[in-house]
N, CA, C and O atoms as a printed pandas DataFrame, in Angstrom:
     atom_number atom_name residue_name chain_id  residue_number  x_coord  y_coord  z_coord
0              1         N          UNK        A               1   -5.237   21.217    3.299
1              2        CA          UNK        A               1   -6.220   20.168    3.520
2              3         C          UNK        A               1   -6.469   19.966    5.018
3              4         O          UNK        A               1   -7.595   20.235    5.437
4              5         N          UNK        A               2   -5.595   19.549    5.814
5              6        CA          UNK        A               2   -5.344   19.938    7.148
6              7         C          UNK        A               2   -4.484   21.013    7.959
7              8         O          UNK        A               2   -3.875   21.961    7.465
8              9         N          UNK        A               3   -4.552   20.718    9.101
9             10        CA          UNK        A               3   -3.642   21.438    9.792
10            11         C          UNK        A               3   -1.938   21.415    9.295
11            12         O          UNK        A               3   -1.195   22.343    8.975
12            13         N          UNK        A               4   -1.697   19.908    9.390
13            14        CA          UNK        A               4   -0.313   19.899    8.987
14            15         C          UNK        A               4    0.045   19.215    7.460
15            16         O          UNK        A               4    1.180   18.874    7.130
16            17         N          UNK        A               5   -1.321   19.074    6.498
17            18        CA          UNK        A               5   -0.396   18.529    5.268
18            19         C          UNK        A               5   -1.675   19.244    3.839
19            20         O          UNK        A               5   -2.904   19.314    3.831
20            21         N          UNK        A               6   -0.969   19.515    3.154
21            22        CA          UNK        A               6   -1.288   20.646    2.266
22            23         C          UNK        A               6   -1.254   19.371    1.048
23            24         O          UNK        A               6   -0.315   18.586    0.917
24            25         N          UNK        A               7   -2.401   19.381    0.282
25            26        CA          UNK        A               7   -2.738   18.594   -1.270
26            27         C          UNK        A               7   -1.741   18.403   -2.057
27            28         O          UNK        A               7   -1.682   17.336   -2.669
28            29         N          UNK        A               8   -0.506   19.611   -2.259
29            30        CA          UNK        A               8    0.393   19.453   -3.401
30            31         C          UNK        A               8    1.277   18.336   -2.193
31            32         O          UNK        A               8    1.742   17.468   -2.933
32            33         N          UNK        A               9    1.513   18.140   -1.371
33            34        CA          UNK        A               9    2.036   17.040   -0.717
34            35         C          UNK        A               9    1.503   15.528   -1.404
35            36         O          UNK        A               9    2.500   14.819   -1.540
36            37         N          UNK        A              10    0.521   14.970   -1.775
37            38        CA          UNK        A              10    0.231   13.908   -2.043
38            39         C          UNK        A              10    0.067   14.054   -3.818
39            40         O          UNK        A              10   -0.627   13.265   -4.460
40            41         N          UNK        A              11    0.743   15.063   -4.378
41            42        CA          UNK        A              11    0.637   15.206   -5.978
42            43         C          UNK        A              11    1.417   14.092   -6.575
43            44         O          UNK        A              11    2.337   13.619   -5.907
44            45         N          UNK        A              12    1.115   13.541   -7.946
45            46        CA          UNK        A              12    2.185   13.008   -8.350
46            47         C          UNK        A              12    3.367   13.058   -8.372
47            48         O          UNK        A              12    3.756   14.167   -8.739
48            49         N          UNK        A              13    4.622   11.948   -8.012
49            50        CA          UNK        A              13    6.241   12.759   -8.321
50            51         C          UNK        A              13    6.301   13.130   -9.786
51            52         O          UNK        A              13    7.141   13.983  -10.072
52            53         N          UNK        A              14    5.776   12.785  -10.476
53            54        CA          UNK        A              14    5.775   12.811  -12.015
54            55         C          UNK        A              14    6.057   14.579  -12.885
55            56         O          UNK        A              14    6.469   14.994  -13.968
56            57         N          UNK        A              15    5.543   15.127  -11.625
57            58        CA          UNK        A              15    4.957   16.906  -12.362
58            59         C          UNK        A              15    3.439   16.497  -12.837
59            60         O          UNK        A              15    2.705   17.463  -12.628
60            61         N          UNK        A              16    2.648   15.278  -13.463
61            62        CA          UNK        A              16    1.403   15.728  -14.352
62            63         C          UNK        A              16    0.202   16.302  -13.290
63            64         O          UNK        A              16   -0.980   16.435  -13.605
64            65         N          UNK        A              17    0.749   16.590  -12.044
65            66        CA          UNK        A              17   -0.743   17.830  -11.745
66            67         C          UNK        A              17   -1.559   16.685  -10.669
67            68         O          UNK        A              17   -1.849   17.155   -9.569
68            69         N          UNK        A              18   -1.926   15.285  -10.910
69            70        CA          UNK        A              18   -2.481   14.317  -10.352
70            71         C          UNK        A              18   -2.407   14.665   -9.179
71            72         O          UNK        A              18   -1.332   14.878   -8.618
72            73         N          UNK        A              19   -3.803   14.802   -8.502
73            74        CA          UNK        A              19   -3.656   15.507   -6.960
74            75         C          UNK        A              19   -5.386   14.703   -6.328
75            76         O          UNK        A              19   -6.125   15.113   -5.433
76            77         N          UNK        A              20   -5.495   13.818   -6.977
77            78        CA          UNK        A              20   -7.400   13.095   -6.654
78            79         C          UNK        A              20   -6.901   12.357   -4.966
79            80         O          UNK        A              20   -6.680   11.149   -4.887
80            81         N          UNK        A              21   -6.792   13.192   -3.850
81            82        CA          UNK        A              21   -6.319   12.272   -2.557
82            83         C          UNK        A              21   -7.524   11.707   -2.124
83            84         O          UNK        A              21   -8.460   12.165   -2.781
84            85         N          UNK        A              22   -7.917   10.791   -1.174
85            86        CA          UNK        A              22   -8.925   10.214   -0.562
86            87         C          UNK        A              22   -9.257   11.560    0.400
87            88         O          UNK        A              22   -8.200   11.961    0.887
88            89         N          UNK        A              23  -10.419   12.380    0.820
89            90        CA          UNK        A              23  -10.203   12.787    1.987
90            91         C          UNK        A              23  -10.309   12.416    3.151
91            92         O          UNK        A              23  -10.006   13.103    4.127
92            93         N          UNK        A              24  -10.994   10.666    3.191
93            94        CA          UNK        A              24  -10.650   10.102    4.624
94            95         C          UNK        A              24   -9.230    9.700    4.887
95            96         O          UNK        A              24   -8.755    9.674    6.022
96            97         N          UNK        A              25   -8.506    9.360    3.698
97            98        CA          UNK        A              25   -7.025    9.097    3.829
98            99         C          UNK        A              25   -6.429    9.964    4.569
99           100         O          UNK        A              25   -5.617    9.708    5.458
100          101         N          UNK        A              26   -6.917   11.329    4.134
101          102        CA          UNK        A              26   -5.728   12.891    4.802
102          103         C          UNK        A              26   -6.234   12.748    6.444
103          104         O          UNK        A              26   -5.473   12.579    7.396
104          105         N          UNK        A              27   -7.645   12.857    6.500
105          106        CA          UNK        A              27   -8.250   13.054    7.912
106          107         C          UNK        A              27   -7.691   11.975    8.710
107          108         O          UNK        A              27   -7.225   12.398    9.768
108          109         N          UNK        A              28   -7.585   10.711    8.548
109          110        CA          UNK        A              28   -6.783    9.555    9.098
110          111         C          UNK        A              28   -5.470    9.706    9.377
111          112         O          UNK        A              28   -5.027    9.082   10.341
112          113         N          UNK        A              29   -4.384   10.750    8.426
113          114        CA          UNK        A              29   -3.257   11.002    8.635
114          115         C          UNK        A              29   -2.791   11.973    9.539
115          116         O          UNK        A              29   -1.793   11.962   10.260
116          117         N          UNK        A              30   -3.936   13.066    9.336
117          118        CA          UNK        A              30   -3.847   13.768   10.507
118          119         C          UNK        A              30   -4.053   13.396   11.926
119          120         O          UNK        A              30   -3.474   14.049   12.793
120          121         N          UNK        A              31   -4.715   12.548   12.196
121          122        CA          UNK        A              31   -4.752   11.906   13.247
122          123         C          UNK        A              31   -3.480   10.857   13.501
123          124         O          UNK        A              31   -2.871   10.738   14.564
124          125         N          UNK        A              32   -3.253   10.194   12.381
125          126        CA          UNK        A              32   -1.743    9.940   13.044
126          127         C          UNK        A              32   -0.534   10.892   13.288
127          128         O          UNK        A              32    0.335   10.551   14.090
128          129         N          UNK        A              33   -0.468   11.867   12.739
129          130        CA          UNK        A              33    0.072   13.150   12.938
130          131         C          UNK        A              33    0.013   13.695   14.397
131          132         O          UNK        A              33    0.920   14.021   15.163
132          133         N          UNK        A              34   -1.389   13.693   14.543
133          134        CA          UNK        A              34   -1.494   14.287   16.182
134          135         C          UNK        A              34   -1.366   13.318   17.467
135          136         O          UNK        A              34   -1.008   13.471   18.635
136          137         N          UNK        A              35   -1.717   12.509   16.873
137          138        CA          UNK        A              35   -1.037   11.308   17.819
138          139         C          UNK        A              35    0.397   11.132   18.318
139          140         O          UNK        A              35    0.835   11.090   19.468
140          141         N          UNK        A              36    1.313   10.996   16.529
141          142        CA          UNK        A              36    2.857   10.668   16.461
142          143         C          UNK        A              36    3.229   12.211   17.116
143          144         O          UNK        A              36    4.350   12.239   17.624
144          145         N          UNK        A              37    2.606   13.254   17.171
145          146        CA          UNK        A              37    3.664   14.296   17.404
146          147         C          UNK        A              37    4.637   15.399   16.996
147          148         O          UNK        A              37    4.925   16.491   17.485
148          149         N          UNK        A              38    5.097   14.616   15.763
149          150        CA          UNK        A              38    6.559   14.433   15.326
150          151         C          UNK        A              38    5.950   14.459   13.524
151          152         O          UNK        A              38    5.136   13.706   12.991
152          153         N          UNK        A              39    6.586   15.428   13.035
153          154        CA          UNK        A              39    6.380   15.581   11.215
154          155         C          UNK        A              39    6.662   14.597   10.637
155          156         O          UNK        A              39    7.631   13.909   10.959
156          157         N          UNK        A              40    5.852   14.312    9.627
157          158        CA          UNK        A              40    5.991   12.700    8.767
158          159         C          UNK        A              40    6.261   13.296    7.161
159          160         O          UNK        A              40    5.502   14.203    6.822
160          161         N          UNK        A              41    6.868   13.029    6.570
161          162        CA          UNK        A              41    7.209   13.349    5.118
162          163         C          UNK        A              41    6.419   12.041    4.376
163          164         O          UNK        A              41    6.625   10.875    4.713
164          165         N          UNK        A              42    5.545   12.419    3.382
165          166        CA          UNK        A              42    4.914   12.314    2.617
166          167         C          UNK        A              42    6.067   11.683    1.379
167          168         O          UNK        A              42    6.888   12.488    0.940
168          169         N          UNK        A              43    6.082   10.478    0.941
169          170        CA          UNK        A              43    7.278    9.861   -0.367
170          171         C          UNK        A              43    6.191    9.958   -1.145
171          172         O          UNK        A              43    5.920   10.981   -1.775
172          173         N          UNK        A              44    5.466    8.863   -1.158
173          174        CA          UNK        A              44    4.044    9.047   -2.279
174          175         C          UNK        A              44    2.698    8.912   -2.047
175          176         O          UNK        A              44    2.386    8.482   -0.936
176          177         N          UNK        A              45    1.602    9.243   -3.029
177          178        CA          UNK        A              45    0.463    9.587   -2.188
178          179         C          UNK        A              45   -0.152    9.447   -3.603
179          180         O          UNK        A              45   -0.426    8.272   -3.846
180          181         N          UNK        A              46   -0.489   10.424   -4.746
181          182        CA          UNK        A              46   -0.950   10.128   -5.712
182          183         C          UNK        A              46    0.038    9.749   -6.718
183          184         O          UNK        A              46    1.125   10.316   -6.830
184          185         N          UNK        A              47   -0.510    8.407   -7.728
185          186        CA          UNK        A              47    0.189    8.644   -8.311
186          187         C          UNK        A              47   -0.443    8.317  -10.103
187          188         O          UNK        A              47   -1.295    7.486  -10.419
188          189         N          UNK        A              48    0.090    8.998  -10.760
189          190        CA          UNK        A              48   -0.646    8.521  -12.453
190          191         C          UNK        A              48   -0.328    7.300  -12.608
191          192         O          UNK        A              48    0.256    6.561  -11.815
192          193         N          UNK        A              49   -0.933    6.964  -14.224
193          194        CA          UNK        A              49   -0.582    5.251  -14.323
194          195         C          UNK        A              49    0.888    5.663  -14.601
195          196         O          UNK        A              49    1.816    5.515  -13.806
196          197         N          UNK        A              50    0.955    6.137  -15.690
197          198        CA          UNK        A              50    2.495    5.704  -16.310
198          199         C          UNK        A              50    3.566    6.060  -15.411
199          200         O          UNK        A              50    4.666    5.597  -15.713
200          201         N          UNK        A              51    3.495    6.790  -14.356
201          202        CA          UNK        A              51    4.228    7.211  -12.907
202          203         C          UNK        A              51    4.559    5.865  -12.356
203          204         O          UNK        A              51    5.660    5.380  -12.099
204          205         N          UNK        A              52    3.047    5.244  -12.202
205          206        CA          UNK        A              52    3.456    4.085  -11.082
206          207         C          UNK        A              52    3.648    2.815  -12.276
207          208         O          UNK        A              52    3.898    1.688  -11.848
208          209         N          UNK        A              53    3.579    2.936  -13.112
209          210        CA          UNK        A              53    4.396    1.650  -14.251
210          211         C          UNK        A              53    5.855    1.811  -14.492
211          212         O          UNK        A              53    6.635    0.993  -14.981
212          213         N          UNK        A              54    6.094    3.097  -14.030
213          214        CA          UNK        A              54    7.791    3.165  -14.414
214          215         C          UNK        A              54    8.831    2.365  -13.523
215          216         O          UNK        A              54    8.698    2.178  -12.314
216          217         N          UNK        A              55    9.637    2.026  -14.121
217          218        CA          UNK        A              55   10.492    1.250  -13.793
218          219         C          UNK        A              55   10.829    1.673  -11.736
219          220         O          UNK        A              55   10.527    1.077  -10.703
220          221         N          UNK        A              56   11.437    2.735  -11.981
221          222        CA          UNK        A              56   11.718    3.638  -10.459
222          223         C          UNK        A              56   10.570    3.689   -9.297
223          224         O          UNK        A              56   10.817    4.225   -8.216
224          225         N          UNK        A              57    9.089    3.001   -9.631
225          226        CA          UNK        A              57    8.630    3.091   -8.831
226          227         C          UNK        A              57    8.006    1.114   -8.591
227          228         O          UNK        A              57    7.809    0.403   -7.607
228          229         N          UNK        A              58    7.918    0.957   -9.811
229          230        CA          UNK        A              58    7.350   -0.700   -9.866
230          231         C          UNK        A              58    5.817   -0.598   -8.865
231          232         O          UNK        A              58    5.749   -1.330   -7.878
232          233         N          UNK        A              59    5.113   -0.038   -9.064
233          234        CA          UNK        A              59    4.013   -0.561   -8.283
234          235         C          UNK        A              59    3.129   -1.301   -8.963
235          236         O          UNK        A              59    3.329   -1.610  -10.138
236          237         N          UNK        A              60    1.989   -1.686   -8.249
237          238        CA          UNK        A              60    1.651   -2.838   -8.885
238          239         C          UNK        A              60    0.352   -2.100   -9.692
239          240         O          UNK        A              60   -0.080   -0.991   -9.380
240          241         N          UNK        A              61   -0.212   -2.985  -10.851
241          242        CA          UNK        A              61   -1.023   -2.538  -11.786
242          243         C          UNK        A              61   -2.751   -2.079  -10.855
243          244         O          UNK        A              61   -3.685   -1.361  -11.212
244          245         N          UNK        A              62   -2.568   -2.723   -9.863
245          246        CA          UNK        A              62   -4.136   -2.238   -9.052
246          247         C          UNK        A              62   -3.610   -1.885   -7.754
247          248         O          UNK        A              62   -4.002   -2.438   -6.726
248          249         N          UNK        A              63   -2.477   -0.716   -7.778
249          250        CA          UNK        A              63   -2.067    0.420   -6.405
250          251         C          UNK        A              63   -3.056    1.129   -5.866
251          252         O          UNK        A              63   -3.678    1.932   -6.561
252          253         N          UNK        A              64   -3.295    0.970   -4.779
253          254        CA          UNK        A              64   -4.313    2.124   -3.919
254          255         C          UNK        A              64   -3.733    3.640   -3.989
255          256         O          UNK        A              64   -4.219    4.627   -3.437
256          257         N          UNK        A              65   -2.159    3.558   -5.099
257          258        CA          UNK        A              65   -2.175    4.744   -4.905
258          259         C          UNK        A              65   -1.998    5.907   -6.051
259          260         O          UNK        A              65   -1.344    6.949   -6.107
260          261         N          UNK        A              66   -3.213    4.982   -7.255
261          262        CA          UNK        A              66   -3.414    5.487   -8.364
262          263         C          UNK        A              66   -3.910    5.879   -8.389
263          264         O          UNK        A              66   -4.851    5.739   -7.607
264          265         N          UNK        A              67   -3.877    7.040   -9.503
265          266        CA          UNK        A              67   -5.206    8.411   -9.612
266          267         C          UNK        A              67   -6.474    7.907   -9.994
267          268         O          UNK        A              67   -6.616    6.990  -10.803
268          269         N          UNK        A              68   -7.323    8.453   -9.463
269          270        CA          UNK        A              68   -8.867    7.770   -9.667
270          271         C          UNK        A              68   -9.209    6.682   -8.500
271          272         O          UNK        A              68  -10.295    6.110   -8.394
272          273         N          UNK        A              69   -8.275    6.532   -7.790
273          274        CA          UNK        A              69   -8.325    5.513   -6.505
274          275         C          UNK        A              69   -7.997    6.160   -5.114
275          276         O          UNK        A              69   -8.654    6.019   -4.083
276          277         N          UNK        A              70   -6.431    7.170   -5.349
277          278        CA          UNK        A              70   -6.234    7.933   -4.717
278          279         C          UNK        A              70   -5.985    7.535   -2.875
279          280         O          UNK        A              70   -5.585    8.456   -2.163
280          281         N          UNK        A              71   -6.223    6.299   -2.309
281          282        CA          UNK        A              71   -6.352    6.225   -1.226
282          283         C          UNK        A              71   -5.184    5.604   -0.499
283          284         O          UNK        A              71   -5.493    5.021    0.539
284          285         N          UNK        A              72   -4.302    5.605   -0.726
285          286        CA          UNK        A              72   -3.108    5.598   -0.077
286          287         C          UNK        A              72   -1.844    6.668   -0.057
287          288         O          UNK        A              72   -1.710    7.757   -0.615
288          289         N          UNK        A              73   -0.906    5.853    0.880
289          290        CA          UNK        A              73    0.250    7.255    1.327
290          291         C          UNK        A              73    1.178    6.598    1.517
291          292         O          UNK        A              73    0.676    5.475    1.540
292          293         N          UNK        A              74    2.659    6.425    1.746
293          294        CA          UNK        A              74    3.292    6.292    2.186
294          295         C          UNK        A              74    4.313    7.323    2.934
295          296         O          UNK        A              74    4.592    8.432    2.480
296          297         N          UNK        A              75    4.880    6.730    4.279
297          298        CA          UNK        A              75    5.450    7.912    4.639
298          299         C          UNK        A              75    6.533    7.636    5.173
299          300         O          UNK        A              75    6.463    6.893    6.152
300          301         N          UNK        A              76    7.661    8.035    4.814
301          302        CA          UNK        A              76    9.598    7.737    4.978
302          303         C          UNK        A              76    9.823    7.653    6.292
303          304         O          UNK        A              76    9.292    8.328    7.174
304          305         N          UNK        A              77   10.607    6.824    6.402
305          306        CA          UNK        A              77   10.658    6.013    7.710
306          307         C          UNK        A              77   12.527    5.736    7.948
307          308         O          UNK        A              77   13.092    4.643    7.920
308          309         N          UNK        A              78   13.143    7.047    8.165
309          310        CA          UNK        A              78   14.733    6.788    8.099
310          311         C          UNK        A              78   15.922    6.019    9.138
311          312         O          UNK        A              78   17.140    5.856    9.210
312          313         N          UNK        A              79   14.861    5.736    9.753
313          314        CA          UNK        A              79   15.449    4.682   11.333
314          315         C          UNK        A              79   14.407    4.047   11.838
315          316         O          UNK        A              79   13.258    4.358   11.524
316          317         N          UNK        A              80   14.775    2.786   12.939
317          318        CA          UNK        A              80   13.861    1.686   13.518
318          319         C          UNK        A              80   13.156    2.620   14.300
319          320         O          UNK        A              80   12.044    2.845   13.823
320          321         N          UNK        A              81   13.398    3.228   15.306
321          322        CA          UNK        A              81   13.446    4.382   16.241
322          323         C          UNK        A              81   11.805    5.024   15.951
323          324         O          UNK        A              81   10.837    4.898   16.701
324          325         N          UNK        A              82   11.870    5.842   14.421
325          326        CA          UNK        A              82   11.113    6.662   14.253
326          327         C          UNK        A              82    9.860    5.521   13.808
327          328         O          UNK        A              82    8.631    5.512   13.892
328          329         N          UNK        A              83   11.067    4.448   13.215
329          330        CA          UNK        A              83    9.419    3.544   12.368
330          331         C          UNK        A              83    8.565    3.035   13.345
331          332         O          UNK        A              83    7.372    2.993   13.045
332          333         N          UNK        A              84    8.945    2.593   14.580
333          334        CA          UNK        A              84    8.487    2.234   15.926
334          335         C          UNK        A              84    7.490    2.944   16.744
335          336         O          UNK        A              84    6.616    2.395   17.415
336          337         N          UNK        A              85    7.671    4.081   16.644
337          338        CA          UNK        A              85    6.666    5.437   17.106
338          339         C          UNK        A              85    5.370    5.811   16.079
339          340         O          UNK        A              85    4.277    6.247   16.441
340          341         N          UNK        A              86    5.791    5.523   14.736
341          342        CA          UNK        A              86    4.864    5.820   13.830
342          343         C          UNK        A              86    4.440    4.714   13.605
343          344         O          UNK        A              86    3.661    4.905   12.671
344          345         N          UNK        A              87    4.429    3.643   13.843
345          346        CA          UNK        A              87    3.632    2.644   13.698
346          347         C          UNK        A              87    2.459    2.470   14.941
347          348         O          UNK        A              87    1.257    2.207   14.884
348          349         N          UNK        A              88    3.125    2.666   15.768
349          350        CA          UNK        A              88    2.207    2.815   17.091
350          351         C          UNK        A              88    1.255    3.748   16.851
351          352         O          UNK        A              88    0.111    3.426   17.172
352          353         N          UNK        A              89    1.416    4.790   16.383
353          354        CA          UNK        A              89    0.390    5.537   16.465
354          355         C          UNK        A              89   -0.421    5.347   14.571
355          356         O          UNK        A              89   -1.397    6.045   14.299
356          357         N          UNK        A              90   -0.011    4.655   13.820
357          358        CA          UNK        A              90   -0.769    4.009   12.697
358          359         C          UNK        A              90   -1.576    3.289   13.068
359          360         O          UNK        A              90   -2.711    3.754   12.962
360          361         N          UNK        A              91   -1.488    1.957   13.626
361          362        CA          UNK        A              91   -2.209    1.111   14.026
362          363         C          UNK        A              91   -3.382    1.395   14.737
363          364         O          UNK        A              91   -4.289    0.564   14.786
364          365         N          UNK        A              92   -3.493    2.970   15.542
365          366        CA          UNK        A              92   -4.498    3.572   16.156
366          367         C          UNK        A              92   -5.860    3.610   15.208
367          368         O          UNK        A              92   -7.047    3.592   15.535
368          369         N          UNK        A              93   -5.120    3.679   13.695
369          370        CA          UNK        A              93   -6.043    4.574   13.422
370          371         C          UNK        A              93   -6.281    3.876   11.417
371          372         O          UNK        A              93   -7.140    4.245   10.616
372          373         N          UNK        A              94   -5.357    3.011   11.239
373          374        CA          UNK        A              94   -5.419    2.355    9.692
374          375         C          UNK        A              94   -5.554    0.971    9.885
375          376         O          UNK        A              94   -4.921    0.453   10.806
376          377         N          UNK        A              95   -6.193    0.367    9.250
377          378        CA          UNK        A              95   -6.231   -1.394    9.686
378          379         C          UNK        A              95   -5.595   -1.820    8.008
379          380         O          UNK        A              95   -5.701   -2.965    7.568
380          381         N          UNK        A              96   -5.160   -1.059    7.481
381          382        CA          UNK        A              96   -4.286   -1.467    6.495
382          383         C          UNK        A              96   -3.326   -0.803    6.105
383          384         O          UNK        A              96   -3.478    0.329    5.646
384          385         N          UNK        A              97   -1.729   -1.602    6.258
385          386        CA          UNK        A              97   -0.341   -0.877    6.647
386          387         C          UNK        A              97    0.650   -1.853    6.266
387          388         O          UNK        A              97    0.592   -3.032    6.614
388          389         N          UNK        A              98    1.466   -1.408    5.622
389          390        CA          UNK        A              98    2.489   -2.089    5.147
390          391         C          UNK        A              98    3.840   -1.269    5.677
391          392         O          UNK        A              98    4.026   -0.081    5.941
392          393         N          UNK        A              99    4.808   -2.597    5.714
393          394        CA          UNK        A              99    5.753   -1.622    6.096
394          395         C          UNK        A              99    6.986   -2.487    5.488
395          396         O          UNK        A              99    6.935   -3.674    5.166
396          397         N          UNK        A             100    8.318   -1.451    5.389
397          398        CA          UNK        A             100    9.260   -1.293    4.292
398          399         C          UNK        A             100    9.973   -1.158    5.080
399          400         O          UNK        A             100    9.602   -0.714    6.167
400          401         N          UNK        A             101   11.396   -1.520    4.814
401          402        CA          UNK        A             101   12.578   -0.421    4.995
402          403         C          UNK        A             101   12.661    0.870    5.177
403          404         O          UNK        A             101   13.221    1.380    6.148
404          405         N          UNK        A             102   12.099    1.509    4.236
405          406        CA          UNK        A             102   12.397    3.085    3.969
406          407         C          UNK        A             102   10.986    3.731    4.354
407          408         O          UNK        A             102   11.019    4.761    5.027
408          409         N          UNK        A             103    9.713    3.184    3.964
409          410        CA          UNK        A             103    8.442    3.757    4.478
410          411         C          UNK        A             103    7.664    2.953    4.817
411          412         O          UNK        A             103    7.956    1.778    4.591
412          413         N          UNK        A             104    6.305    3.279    5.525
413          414        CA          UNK        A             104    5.693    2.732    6.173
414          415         C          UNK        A             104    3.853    3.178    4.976
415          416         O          UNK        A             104    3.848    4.312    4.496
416          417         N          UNK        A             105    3.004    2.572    4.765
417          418        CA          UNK        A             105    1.761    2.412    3.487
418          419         C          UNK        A             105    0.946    2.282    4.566
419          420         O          UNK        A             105    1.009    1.401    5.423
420          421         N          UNK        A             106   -0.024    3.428    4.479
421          422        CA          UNK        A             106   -1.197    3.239    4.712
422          423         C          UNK        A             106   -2.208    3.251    3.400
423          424         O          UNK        A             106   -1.716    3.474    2.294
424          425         N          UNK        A             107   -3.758    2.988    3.549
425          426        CA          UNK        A             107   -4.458    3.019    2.646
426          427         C          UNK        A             107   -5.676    2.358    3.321
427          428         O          UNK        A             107   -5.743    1.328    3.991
428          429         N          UNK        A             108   -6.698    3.320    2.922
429          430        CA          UNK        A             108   -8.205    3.235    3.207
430          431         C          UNK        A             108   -8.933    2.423    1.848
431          432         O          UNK        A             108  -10.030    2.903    1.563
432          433         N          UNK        A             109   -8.575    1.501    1.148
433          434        CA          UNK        A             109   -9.066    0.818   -0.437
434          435         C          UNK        A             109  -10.123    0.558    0.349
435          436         O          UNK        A             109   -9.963    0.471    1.566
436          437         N          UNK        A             110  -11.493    0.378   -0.297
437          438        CA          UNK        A             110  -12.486   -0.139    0.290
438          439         C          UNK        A             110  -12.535   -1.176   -0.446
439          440         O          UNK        A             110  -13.183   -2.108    0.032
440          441         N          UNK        A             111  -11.973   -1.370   -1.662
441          442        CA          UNK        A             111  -11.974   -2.609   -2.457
442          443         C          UNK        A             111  -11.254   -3.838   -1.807
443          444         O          UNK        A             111  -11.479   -5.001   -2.144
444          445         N          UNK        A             112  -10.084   -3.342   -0.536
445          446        CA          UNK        A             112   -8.826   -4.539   -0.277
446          447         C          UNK        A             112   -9.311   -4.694    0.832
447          448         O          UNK        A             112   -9.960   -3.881    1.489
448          449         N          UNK        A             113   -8.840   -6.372    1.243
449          450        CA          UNK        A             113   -8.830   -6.450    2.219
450          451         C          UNK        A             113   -8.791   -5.881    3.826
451          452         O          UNK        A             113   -7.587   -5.655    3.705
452          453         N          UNK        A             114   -9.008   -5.550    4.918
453          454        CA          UNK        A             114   -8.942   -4.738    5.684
454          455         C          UNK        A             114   -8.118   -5.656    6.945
455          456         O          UNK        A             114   -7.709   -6.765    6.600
456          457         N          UNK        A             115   -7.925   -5.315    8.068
457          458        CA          UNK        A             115   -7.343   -5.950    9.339
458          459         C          UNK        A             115   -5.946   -6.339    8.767
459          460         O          UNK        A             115   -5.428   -7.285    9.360
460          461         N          UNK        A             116   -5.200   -5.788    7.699
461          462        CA          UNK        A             116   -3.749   -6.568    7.509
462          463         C          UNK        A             116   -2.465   -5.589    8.001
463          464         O          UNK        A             116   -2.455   -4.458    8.487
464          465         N          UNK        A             117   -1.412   -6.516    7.664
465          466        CA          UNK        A             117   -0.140   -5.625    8.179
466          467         C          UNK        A             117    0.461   -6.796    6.920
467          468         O          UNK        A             117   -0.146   -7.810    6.577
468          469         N          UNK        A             118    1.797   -6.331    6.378
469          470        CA          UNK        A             118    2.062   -6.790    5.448
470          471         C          UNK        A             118    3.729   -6.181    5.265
471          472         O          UNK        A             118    4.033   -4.995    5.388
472          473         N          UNK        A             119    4.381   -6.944    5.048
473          474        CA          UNK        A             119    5.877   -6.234    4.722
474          475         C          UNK        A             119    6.307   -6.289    3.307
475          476         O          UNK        A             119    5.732   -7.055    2.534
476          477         N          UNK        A             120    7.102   -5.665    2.985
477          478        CA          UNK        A             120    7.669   -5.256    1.634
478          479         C          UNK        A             120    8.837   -6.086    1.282
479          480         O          UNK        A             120    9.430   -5.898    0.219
């Protein structure tokens, strides 16, 4: 899809094939990519319904990062360090970002709100 992140990257964890990504989502990531520098691992990106209803993932019933919506990502975030650098260079470029413990949510919804930051 880009330079550094390939479609089966944002597939469902599930196995069912679900691969519908936003392509302003990827083009946005790549730019935080070339910004941050530094490789970002992809946790989730698409996902089916019954994927994101399962217990192990709990997302919510209207996720930006359901198939047919497709417009979000999250991306693993294993120290303050790294989350600090990749946020800096998020904020360049997503005006909607959540951030976690473990990963950091972007998402282009044209349906949601825009200008937020939001924690988990």
């Amino acid at each position: 899809m880009t330079k550094n992140f390939k479609r089966s990257e944002f597939e469902c964890k599930c196995g069912c094939g679900a691969d519908d990504i936003s392509e302003d989502l990827v083009r946005r990531l790549q730019e935080v990519r070339d910004i941050l520098g530094e490789p970002m691992k992809i946790t989730s990106g698409i996902r089916c319904k019954k994927h994101n209803a399962s217990p192990s993932v709990g997302g919510s019933s209207n996720s930006s990062h359901v198939e047919g919506n497709g417009t979000a990502v999250d991306i693993s975030c294993g120290n303050s360090a790294y989350r600090q650098r990749l946020l800096k260079a998020v904020l360049q470029v997503f005006d909607r970002v959540g951030i976690a413990k473990s990963f950091v949510h972007m998402d282009v919804d044209p349906k949601k709100t825009a200008g937020v930051v939001w924690v988990y």
